[in-house]
C-alpha positions as CSV (number, residue, x, y, z in Angstrom):
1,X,-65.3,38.0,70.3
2,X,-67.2,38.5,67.3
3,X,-64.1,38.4,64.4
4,X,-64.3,42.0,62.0
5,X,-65.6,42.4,59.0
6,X,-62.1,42.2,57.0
7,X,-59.6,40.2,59.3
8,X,-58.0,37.5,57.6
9,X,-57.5,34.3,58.6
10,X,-54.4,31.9,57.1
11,X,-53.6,28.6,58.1
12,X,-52.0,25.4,56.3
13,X,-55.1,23.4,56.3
14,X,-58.9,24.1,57.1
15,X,-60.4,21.7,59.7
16,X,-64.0,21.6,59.9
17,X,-66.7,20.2,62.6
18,X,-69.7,19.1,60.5
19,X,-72.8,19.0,62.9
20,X,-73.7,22.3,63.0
21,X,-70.7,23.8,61.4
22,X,-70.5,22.5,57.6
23,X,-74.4,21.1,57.9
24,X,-77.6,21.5,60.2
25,X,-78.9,18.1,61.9
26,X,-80.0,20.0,65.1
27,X,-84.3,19.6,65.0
28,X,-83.4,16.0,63.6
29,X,-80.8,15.2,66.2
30,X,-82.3,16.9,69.3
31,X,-85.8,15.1,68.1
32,X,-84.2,11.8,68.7
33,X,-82.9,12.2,71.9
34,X,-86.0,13.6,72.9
35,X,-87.8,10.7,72.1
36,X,-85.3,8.4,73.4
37,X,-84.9,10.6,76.8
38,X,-89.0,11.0,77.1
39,X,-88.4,6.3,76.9
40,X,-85.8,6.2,79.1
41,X,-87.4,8.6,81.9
42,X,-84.2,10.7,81.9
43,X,-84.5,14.5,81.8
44,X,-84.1,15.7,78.7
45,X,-83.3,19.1,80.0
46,X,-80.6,18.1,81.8
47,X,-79.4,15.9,78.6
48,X,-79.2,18.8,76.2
49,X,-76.7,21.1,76.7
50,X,-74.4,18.0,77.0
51,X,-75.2,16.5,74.1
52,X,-73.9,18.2,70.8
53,X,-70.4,17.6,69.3
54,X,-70.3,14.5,71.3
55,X,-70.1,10.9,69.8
56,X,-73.4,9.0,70.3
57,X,-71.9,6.4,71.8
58,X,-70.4,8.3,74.7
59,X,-73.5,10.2,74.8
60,X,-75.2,6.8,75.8
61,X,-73.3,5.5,77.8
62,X,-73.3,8.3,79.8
63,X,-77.2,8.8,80.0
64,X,-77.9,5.4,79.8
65,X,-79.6,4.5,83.3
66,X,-78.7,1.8,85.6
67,X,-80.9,-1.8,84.5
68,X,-80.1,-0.8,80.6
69,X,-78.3,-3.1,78.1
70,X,-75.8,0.0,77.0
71,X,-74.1,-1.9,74.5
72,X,-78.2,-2.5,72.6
73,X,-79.1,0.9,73.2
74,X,-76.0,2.3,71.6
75,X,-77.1,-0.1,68.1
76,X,-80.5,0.5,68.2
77,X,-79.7,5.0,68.2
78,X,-77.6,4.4,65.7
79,X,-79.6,2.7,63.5
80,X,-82.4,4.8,64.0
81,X,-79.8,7.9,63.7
82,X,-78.4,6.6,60.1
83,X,-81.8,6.8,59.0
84,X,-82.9,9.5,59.9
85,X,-81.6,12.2,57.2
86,X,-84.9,14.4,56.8
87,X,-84.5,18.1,57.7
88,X,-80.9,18.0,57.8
89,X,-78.9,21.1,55.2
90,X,-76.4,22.8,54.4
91,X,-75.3,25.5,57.2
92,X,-75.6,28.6,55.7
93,X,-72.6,29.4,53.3
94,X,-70.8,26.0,53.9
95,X,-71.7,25.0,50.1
96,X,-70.4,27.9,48.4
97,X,-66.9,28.3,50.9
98,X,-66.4,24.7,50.4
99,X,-66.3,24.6,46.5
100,X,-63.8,27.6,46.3
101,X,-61.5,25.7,48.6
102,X,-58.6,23.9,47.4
103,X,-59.3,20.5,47.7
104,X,-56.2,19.4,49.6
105,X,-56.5,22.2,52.1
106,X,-59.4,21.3,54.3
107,X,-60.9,18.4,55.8
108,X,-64.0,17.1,58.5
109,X,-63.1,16.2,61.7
110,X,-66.3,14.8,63.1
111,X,-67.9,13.1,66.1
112,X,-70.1,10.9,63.6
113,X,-68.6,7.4,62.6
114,X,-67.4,7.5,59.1
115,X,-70.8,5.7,57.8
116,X,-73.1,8.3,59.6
117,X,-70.9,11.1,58.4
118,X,-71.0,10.0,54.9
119,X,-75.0,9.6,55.0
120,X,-75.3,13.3,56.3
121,X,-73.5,14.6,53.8
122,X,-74.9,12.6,51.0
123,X,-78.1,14.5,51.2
124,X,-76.3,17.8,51.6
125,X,-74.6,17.9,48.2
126,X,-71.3,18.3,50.4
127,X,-68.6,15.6,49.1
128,X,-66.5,13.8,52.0
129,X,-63.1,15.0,51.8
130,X,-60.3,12.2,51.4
131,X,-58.9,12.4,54.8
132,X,-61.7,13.1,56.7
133,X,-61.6,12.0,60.4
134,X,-64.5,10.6,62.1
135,X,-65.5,9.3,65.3
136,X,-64.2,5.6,65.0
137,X,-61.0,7.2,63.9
138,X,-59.7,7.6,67.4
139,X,-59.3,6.2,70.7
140,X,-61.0,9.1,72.2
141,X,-64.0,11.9,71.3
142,X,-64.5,15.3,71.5
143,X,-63.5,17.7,73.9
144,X,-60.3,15.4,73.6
145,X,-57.9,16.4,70.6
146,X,-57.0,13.7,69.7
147,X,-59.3,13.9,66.3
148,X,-57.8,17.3,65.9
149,X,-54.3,15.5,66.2
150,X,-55.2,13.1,63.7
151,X,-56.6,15.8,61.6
152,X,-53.5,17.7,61.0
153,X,-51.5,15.1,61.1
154,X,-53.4,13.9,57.9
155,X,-53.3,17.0,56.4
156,X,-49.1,16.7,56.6
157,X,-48.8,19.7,59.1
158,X,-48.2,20.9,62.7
159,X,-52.2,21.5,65.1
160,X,-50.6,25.4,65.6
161,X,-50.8,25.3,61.6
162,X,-54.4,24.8,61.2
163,X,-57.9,26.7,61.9
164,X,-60.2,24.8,63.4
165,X,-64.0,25.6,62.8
166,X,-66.5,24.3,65.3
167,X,-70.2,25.2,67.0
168,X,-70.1,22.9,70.0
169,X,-68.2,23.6,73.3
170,X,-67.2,20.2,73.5
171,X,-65.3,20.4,70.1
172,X,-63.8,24.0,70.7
173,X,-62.4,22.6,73.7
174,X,-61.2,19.9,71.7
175,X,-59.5,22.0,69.0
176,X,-58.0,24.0,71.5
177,X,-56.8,21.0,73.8
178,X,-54.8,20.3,70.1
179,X,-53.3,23.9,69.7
180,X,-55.3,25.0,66.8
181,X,-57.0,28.3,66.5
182,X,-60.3,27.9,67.0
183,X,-62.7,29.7,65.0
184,X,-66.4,29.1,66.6
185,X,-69.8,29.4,64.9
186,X,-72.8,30.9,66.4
187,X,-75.3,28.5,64.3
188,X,-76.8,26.5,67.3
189,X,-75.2,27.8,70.6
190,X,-74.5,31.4,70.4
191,X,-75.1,31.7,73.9
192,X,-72.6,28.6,75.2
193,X,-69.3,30.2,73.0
194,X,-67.1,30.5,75.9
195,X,-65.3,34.1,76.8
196,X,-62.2,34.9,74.4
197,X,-63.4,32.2,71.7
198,X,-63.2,33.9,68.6
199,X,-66.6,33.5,65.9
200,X,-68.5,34.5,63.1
201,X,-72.5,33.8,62.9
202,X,-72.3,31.2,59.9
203,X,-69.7,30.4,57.0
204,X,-71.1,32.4,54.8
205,X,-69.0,35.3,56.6
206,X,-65.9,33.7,55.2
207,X,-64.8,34.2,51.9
208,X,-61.5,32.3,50.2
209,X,-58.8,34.7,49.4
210,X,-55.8,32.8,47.9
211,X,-53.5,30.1,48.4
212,X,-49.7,30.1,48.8
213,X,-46.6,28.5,50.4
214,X,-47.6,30.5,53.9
215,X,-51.1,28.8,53.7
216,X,-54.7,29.5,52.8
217,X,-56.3,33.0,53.2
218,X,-60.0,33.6,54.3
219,X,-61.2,37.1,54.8
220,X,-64.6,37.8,57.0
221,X,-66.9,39.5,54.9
222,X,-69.9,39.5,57.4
């Protein structure tokens, strides 16, 4: 359900995906995999929808065929992911919410490892936010919650008390698995938001409101 022009959203604290969320890696990202796929002999088709909002390292392991060293493959992606910053901006908006944010009220929960997070950003303008939460953070990646967990918990407040924004089914299902409302953005995957997932097309449909002791207010202008 697309969320009306004028509803306002209030939470404790702001928890944002970054991969097609806060910033846009999709051509770079999906170029990758199609190479690697395409070296590999593994469908590509078949890869794709499973792909985003996923750590990498899960993602190769789990597409990784049989006769692979999984452990070299996962190295040798990420290197040639860390590197590969062309291409990638800001999502619409996410530069202009961001800076009228109160700083200690949001933070990234991401599937990218802290050093692959910070390089995306870096070339985005986008500052990393203190308590960000990346990949190598937890035990487990998105659709678990357990980032989400972490997330709030570093943020000093209950899941239930944050909004959670995110593109990918596999991290709405995680924010939801943690008890947040879940806000989803129709950036990359309009057509996989599942039914009853509430969204708006980009961030800049959200614009800050205030700040008080019952949270932070958005308000959907678009």
């Amino acid at each position: 359900m697309r969320l009306a022009v004028g509803t306002e959203l209030l939470a404790q604290a702001l928890l944002f995906d970054m991969d097609g969320t806060l910033i846009d890696s999709r051509l770079m990202v999906e170029t990758l995999w199609k190479d690697w796929c395409d070296a590999h002999d593994v469908d590509f088709d078949w890869v794709l929808p499973q792909l985003h909002g996923v750590r990498l390292a899960d993602s190769v392991r789990r597409f990784t065929p049989p006769g692979y060293d999984v452990e070299q493959e996962i190295r040798t992606m990420y290197d040639i992911e860390l590197h590969s910053t062309d291409g990638i901006v800001p999502i619409k908006g996410a530069l202009e919410l961001l800076a009228s944010l109160p700083e200690d009220r949001w933070t990234i929960i991401t599937s990218a490892d802290q050093e692959l997070a910070r390089a995306r950003l870096a070339v985005t303008g986008i500052v990393p936010p203190p308590k960000m939460v990346g990949g190598d953070d937890v035990k487990e990646g998105k659709p678990h919650p357990a980032g989400y967990l972490e997330g709030a918990r570093r943020m000093g407040c209950a899941p239930a008390q944050t909004l959670v924004f995110e593109d990918a089914v596999a991290g709405i299902r995680a924010g939801q698995a943690a008890g947040a409302r879940v806000i989803a953005l129709a950036t990359g995957h309009p057509g996989e938001i599942p039914e009853g997932v509430e969204w708006i097309p980009d961030m800049s449909a959200l614009r800050f409101v205030d700040v008080g002791a019952d949270g932070v207010r958005l308000r959907v202008v678009a």
